[in-house]
C-alpha positions as CSV (number, residue, x, y, z in Angstrom):
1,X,0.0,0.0,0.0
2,X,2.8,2.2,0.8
3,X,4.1,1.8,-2.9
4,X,0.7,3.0,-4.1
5,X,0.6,6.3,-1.7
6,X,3.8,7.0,-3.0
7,X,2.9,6.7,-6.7
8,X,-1.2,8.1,-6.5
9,X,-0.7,10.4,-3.6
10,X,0.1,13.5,-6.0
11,X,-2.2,12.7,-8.1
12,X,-5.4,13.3,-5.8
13,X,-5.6,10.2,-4.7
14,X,-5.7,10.1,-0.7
15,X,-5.0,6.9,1.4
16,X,-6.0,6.5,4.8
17,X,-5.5,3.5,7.7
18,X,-8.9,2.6,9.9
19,X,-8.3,1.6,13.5
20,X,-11.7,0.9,14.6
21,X,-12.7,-1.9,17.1
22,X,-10.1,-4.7,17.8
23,X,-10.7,-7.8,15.9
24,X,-8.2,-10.0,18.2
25,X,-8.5,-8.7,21.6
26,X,-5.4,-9.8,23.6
27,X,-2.7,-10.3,20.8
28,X,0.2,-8.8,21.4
29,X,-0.9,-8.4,24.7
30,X,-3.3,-5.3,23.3
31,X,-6.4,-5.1,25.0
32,X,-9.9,-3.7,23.7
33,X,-9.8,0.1,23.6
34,X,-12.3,1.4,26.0
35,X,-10.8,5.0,25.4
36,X,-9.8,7.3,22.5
37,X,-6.7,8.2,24.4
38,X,-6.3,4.3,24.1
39,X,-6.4,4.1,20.4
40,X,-4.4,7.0,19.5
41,X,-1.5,5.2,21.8
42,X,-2.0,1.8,19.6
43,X,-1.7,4.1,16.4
44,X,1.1,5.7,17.7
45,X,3.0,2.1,18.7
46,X,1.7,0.9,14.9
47,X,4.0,4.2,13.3
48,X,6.7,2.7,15.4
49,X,6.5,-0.4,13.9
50,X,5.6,-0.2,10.3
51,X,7.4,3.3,9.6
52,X,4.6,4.3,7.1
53,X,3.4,7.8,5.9
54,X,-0.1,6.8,5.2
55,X,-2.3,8.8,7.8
56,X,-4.7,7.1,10.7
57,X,-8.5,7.7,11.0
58,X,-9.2,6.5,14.1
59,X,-12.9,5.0,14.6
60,X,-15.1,6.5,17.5
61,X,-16.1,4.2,20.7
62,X,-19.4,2.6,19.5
63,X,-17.6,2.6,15.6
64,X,-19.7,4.3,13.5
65,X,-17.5,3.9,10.3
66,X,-16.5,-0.1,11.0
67,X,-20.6,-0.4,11.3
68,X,-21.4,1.5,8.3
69,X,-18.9,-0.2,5.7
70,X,-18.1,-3.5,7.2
71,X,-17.3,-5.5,10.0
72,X,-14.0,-7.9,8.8
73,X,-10.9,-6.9,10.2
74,X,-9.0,-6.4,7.0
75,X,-11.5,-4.7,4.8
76,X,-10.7,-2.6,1.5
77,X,-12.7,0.3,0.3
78,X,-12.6,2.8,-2.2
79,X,-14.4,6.0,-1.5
80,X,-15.0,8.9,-4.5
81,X,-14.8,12.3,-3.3
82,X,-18.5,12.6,-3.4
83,X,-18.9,10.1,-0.6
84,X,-19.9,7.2,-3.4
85,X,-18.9,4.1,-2.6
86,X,-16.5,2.9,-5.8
87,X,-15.6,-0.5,-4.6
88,X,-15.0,-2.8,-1.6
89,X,-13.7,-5.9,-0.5
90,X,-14.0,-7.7,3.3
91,X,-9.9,-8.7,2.8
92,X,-7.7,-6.2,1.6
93,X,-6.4,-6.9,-1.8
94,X,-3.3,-5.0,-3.1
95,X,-3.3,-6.7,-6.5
96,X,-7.1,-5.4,-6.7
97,X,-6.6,-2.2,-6.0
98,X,-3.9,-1.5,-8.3
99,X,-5.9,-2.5,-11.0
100,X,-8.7,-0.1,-9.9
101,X,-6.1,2.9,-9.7
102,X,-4.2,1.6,-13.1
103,X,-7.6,1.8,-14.7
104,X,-9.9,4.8,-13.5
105,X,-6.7,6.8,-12.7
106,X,-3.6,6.5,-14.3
107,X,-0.8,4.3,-14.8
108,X,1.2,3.6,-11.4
109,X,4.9,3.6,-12.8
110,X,5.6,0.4,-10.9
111,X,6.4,-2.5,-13.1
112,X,5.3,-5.8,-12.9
113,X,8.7,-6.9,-11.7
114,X,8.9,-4.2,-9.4
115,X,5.6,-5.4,-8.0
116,X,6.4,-8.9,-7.5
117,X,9.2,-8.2,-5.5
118,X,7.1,-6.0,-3.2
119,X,4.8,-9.0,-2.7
120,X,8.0,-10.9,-1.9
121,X,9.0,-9.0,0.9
122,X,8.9,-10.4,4.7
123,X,7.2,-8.1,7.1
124,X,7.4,-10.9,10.0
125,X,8.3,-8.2,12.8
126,X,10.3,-10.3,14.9
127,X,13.7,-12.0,13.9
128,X,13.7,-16.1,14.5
129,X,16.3,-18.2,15.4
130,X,18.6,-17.9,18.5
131,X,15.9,-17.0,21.0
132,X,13.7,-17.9,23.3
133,X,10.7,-15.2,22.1
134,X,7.7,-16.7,22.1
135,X,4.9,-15.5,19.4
136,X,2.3,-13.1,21.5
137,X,-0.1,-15.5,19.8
138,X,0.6,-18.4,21.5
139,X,1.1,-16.6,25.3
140,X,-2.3,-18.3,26.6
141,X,-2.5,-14.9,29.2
142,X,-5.7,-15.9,30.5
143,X,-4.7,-19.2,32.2
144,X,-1.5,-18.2,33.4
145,X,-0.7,-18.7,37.1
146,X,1.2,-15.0,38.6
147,X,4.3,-15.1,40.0
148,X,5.1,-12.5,42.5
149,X,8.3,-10.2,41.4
150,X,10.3,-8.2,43.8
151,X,12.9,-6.3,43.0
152,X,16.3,-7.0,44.4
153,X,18.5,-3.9,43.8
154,X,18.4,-0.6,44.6
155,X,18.7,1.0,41.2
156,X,16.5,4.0,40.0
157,X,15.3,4.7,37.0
158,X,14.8,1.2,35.0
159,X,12.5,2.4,31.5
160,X,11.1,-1.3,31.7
161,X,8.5,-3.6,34.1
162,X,9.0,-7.4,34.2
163,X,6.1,-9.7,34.9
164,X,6.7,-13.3,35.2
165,X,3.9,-16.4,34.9
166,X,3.3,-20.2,34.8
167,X,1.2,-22.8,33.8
168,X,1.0,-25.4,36.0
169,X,3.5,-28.7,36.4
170,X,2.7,-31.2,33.7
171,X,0.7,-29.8,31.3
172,X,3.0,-31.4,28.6
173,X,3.1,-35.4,28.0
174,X,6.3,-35.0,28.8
175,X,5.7,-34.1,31.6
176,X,6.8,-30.1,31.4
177,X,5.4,-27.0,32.2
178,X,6.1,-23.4,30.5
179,X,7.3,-20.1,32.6
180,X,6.4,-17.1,30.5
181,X,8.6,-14.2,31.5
182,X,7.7,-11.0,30.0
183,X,9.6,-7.1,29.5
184,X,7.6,-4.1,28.8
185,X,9.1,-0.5,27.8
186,X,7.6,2.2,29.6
187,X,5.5,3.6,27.2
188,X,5.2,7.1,29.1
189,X,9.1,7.7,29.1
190,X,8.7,6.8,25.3
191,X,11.0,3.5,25.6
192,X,12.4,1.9,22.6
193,X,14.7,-1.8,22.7
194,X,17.6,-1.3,20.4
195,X,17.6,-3.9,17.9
196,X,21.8,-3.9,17.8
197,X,21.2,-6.2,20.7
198,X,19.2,-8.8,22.3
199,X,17.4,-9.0,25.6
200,X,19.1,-11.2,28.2
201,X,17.5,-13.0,30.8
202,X,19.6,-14.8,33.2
203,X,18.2,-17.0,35.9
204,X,19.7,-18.2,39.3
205,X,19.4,-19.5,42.5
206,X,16.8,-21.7,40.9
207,X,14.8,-23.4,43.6
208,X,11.4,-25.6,43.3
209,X,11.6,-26.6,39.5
210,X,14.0,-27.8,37.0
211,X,14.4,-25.4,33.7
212,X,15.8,-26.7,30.5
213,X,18.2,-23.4,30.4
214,X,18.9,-21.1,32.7
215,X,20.2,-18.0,30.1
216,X,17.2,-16.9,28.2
217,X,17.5,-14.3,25.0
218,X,14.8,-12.1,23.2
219,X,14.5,-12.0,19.5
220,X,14.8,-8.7,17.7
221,X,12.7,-6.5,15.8
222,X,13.2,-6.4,12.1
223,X,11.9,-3.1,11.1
224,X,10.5,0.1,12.9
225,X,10.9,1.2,16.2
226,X,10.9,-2.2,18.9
227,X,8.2,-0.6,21.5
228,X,6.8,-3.6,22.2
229,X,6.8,-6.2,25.1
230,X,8.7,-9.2,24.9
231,X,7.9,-12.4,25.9
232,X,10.2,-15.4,27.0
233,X,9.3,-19.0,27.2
234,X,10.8,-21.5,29.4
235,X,10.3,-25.0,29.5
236,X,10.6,-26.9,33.7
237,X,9.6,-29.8,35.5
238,X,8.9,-30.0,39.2
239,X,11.6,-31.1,41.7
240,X,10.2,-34.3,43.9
241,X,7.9,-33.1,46.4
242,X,8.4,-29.0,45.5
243,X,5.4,-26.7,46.9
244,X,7.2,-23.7,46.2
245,X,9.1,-22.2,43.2
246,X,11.6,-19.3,43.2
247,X,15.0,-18.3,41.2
248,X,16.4,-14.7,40.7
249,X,16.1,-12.8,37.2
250,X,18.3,-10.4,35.8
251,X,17.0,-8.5,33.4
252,X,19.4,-6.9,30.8
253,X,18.8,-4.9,28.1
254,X,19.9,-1.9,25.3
255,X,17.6,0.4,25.8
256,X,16.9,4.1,24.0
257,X,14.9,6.9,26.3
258,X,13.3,9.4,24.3
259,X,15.3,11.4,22.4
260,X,19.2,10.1,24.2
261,X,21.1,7.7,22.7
262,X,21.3,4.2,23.9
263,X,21.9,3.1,27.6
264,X,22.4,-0.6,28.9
265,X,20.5,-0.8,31.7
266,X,20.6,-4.3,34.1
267,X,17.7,-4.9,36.8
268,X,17.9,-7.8,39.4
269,X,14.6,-9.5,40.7
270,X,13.5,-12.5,43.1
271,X,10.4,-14.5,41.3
272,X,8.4,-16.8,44.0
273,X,5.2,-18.3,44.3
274,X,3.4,-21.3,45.0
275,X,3.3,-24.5,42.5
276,X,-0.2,-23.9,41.0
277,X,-2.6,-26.5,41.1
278,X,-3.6,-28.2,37.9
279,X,-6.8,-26.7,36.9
280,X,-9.3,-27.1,34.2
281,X,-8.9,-24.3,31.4
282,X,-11.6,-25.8,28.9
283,X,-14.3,-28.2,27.9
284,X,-13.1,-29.6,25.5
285,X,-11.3,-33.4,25.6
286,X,-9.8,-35.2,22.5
287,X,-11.4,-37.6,20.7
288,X,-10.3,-40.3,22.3
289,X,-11.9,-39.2,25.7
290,X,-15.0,-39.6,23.7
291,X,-17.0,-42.7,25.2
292,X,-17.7,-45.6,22.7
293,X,-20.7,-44.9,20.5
294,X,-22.8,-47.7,22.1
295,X,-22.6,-46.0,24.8
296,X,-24.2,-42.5,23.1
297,X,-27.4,-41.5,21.6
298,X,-27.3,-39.2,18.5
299,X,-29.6,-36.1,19.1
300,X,-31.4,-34.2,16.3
301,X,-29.6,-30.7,15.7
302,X,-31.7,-27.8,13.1
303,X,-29.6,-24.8,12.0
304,X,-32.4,-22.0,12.7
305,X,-30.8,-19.4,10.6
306,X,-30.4,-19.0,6.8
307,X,-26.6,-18.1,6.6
308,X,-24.5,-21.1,4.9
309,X,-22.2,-20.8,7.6
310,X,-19.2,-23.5,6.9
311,X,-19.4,-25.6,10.4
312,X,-21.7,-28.0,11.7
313,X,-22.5,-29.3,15.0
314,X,-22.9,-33.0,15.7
315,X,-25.0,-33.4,19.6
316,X,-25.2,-36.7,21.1
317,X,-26.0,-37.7,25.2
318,X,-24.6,-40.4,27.3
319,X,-27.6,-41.1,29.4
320,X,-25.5,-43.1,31.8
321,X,-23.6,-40.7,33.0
322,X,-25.6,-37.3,32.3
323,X,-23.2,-36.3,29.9
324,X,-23.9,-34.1,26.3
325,X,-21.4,-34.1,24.1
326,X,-21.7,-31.2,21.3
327,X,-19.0,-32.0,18.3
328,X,-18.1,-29.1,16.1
329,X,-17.0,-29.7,12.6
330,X,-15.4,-27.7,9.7
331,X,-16.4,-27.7,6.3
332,X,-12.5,-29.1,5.4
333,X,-13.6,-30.2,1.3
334,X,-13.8,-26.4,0.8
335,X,-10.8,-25.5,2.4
336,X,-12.1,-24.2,5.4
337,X,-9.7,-24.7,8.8
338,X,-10.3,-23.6,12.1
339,X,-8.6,-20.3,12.9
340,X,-5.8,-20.9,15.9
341,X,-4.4,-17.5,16.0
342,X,-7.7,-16.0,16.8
343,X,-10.8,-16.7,20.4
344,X,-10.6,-20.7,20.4
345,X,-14.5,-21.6,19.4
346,X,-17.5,-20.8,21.9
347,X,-20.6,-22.5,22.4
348,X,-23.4,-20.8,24.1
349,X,-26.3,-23.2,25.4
350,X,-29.8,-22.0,26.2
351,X,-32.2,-24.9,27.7
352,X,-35.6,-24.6,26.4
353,X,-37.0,-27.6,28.1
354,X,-36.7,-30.9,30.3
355,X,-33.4,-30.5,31.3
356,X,-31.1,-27.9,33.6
357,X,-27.5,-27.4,32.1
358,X,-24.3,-27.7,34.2
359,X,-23.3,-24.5,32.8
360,X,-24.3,-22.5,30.0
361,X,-20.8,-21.2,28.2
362,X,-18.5,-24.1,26.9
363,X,-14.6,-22.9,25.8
364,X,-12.7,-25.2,23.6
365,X,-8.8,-25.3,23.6
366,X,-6.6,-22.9,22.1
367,X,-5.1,-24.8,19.6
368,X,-1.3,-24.4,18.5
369,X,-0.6,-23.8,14.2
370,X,-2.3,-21.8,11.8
371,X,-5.4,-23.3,11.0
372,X,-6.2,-27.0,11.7
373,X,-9.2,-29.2,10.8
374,X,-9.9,-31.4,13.6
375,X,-13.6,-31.9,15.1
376,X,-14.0,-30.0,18.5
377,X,-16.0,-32.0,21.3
378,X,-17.1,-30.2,23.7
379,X,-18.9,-31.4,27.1
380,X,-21.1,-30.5,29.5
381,X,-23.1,-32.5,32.1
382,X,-26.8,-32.1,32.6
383,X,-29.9,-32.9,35.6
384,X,-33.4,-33.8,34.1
385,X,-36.6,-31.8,35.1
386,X,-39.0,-34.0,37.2
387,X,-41.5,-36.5,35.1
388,X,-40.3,-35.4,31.6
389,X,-39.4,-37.4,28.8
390,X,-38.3,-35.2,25.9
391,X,-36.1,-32.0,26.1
392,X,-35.0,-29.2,23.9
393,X,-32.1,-26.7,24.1
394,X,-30.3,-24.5,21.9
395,X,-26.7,-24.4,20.8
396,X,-24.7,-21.2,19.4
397,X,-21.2,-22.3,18.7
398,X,-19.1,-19.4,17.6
399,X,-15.7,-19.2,15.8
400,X,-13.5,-17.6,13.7
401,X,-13.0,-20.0,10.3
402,X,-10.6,-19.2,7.5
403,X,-10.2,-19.4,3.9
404,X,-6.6,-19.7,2.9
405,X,-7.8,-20.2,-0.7
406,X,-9.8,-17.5,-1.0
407,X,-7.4,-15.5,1.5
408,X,-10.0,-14.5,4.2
409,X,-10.7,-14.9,7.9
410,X,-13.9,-14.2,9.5
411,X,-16.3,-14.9,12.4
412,X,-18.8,-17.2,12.1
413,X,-22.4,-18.2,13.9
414,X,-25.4,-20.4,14.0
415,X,-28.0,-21.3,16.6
416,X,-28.9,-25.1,16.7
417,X,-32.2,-26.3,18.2
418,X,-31.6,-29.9,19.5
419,X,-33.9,-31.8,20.8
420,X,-34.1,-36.0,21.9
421,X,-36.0,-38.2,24.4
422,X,-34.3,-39.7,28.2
């Protein structure tokens, strides 16, 4: 897009980025706006990073401008000066609109060679290979146990917080569990990590658990300003009979303060906490949790809405043992997949009749990769009403499904009524 600017920009032609409502709350560790203040501070971090010169309109609270053109979080639109609407698209297309521009306004003076190299070029923001970085995608935030952080010396001034978390022991089938350790610039001091060098964290006086390496390093950004947080992942098992867990962390890193040069700066901190207790993050079990079929009763599921949506939802009850197992499918033949990087899949349940619902909000997994297509069974457990044979409830599973043919990823959702007989 930046190529275009450049080449239709004199020419009257004015382009313009949208933030509006966050499509992936939590990436990145970036929350939901609730504030304009908010959004101009994400703009202003997104400058940092992707050094461009096209301009930001920034969408207000209840967004008015995502709600009047479209809801997908990488929409395209072309807008005439008149206010008429020329063209749109729900995934950006640069190909597309360079056509469009070529042919209602002018030639672009970028080859087709020229081109094709721009498509080739890697905007991954993060440098692999020699680190222990892990993808702010995959940092499952919202299970992590808190460790409490202290800091050990007496120096003033640090430009960055440290946060450290766990999941609990042997969540792995090896037998592993993960430590997350995370640095943040202080965004009011306007922070930036130099990329000439790579944040170090060492680890010591390890007592409690067993880490696979005790020197940890950050990867570096590849382009733009690095005002991001960083996130570290370390791989430990428990020590026989450990309740607690505690090491010391020193934290150091290159570091640029506004408008000064670049400073090392080295901060010491004592990590403790408790072991967490294994806990249940999800409803959803693998396939081969799922009881033999003899065992199970297929129910009778009705999509109630008219949108071909490309899922389906397979019910059946285990009568036994009060169990209802709802299976969520992807339509696969047409190259749909699950979305991973986005919300795992939801399914809200509403009883209509004959039976009371252990709970009413069922969370599947947060899958690792980029799109998978394996069914997702989700359970819940269920009480009859009193002198009732037949019940009904509904089901809304909801989840984001992509494309990878068709290069789109949206949100998807249906309502199921699904009824049977005890």
């Amino acid at each position: 897009m930046e190529a275009l600017n450049k080449a239709y920009g004199a020419r009257g032609v004015s382009f313009y980025n949208v933030l509006s409502r966050e499509p992936h709350p939590g990436f990145y560790g970036f929350d939901q706006p609730d504030s304009l203040e908010e959004r101009k501070e994400y703009v202003r971090l997104a400058d940092a990073e992707l050094q461009m010169e096209i301009p930001w309109i920034i969408d207000v609270m209840d967004n008015t401008m995502q709600k009047t053109y479209g809801r997908m979080p990488n929409s395209e639109f072309i807008i005439a000066a008149d206010g008429t609407l020329l063209e749109s698209r729900e995934w950006a297309d640069p190909d597309l609109l360079k056509k469009f521009l070529e042919s209602n306004v002018g030639p672009s003076g970028i080859s087709d060679e020229e081109w094709e190299e721009l498509g080739k070029q890697d905007f991954t923001m993060m440098a692999v290979g020699n680190n222990d970085e892990v993808p702010a995608t995959e940092v499952p935030r919202s299970v992590l146990h808190d460790l409490e952080v202290i800091r050990r010396d007496r120096v003033g001034g640090i430009p960055f917080s440290f946060k450290a978390g766990t999941l609990p022991p042997k969540v792995t089938a090896e037998g592993q569990s993960r430590l997350y350790l995370t640095i943040t610039p202080d965004k009011s001091k306007r922070v930036t990590f130099d990329k000439e060098e790579q944040i170090v964290v060492e680890l010591s006086d390890v007592k409690g658990i067993n880490p696979i390496k005790t020197t940890l390093k950050a990867g570096k950004r590849r382009r733009g300003e690095d005002v991001y947080p960083h996130t570290l992942g370390i791989l430990w098992t428990l020590k026989d009979g450990a309740t607690q867990m505690a090491f010391n962390a020193t934290v150091t890193a290159l570091v640029k303060v506004g408008e000064d040069g670049s400073r090392k700066f080295t901060a010491n901190y004592f990590v403790t906490s408790d072991v967490p207790e294994p806990r249940v993050i999800a409803d959803e079990i693998s396939p081969d949790k799922l009881p033999q079929n003899s065992l199970l009763v297929l129910l009778k599921a009705s999509a109630t809405g008219e949108e071909d949506v490309p899922m389906s939802i397979e019910t059946k009850v285990d009568p036994q043992n009060k169990k209802i197992y709802l299976i969520l499918k992807v339509e696969s033949a047409t190259g749909h997949k699950w979305n991973n990087l986005s919300a795992p899949p939801q399914v809200t349940l509403n009883p209509v009749s004959g039976l009371v619902l252990e709970k009413n909000i069922l969370n599947a997994t947060k899958h690792s990769g980029d799109g998978d297509e394996e069914d997702r069974i989700l359970v819940v457990g269920y009480s009859s009403e009193a002198e009732t044979r037949e019940f009904a409830f509904e089901a809304t599973p909801e989840a984001w499904i992509c494309n990878n043919d068709l290069g789109w990823c949206r949100i998807f959702a249906e309502t199921y009524r699904i009824t049977g007989r005890f």
